[in-house]
C-alpha positions as CSV (number, residue, x, y, z in Angstrom):
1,X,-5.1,-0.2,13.2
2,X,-5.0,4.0,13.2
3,X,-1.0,3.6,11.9
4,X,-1.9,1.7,9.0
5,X,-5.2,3.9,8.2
6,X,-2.1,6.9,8.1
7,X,0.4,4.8,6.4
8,X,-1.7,3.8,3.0
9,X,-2.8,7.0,3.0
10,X,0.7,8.4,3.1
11,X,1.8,5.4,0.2
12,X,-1.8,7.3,-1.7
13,X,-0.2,10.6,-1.6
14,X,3.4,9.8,-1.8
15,X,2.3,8.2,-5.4
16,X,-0.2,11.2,-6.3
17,X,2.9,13.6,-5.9
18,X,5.0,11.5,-8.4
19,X,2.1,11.7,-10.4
20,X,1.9,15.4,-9.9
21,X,5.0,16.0,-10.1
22,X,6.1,13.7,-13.6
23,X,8.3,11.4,-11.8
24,X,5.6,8.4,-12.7
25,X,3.8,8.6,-16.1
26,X,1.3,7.2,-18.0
27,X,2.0,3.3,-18.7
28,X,5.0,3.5,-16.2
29,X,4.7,0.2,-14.0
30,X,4.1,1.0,-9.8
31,X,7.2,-0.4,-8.0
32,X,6.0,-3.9,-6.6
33,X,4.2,-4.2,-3.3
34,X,6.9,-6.4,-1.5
35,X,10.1,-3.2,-2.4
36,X,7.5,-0.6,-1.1
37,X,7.1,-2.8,1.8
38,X,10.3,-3.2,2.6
39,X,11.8,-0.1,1.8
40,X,9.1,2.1,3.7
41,X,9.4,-0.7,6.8
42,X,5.2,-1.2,6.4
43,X,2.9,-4.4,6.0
44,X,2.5,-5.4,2.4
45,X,-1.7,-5.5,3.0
46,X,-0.7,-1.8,3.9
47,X,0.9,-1.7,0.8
48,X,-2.1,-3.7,-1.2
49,X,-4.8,-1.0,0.7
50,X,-2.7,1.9,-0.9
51,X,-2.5,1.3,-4.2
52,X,-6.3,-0.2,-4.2
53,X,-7.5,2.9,-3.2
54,X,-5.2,3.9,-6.3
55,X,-7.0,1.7,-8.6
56,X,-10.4,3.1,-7.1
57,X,-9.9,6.7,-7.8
58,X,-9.2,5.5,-11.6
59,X,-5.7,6.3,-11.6
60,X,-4.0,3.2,-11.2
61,X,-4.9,-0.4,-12.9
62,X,-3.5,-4.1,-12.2
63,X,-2.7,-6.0,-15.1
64,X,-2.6,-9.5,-13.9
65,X,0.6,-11.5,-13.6
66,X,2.3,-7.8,-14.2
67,X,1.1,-5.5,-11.8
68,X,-0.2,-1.9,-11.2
69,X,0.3,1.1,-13.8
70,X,-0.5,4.7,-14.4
71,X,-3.8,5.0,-16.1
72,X,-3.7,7.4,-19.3
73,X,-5.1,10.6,-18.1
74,X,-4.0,9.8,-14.5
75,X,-1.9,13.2,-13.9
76,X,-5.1,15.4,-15.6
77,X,-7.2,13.6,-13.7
78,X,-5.2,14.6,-10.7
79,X,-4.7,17.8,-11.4
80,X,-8.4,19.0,-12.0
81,X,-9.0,17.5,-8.6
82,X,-6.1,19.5,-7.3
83,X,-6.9,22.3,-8.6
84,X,-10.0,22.4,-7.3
85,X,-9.4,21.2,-3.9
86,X,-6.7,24.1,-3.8
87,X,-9.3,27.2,-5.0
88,X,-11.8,26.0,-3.2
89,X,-9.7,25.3,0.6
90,X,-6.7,26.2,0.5
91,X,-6.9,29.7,-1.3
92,X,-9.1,31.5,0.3
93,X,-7.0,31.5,3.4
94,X,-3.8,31.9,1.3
95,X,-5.9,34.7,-0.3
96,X,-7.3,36.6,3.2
97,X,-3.4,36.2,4.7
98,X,-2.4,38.6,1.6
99,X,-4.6,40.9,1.9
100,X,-3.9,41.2,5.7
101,X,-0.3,41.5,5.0
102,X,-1.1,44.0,2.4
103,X,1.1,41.9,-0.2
104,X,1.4,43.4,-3.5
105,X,1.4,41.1,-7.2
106,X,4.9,41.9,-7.3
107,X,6.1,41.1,-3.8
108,X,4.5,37.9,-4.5
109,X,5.6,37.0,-7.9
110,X,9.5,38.3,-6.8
111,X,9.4,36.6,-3.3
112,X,11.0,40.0,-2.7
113,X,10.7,41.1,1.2
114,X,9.2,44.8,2.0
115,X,11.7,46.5,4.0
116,X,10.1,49.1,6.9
117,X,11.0,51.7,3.8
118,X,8.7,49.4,1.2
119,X,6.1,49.5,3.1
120,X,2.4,49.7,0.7
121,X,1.2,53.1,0.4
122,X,-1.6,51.8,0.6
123,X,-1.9,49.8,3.7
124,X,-4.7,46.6,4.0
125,X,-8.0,47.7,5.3
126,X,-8.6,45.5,8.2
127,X,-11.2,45.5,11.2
128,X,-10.4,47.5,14.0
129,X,-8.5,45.2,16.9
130,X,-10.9,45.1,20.5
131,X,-8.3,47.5,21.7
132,X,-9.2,49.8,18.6
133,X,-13.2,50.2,19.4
């Protein structure tokens, strides 16, 4: 029971990425429960439990006798719920690991690596380690 709780929500996010990432768009038809199926080695009702949850966030709908498409404003949708999710979890930690690091905007926009001679002149105030006090 716990493998197909992970695997629809795996087929969920698998789709959001293609969403996400403009590989499905708007009007663009979901490949059919039974070549998901097979091609991912799952149970079609794991499948069926996948996209529903699609259709329940709004960003999927069935047309019957056709089957499931991207809503318009599925990828905005998305996004602003992405977006979100990302400044409100996820950033703050990427956000603390800079400034521990003492990362500077252009290390960061260059992906460039500080050798011992780069090092900020400035270094990251930090608390002082048990061993410091």
């Amino acid at each position: 029971m716990e493998r197909q709780s992970a695997d629809y929500r795996q087929l969920r996010d698998r789709v959001v990425a293609m969403i996400l990432d403009g590989v499905l768009k708007e009007g663009d038809p979901l490949p059919s429960v039974r070549n998901v199926a097979a091609e991912y080695r799952v149970n079609p009702l794991t499948v069926l439990k996948g996209y529903q949850q699609l259709v329940d966030e709004g960003l999927v709908e069935s047309r019957r006798g056709l089957g499931m498409f991207i809503n318009t404003g599925a990828r905005s949708l998305l996004l602003r719920g992405e977006r979100q999710k990302f400044l409100g979890e996820e950033w703050p930690r990427v956000y603390a690991t800079i400034q521990r690091l003492g990362l500077t905007a252009e290390e960061l926009l260059n992906g460039s690596k500080p050798s011992s001679d780069d090092a900020p002149s400035k270094p990251a105030e930090s608390k002082p380690s048990e061993e410091e006090r």
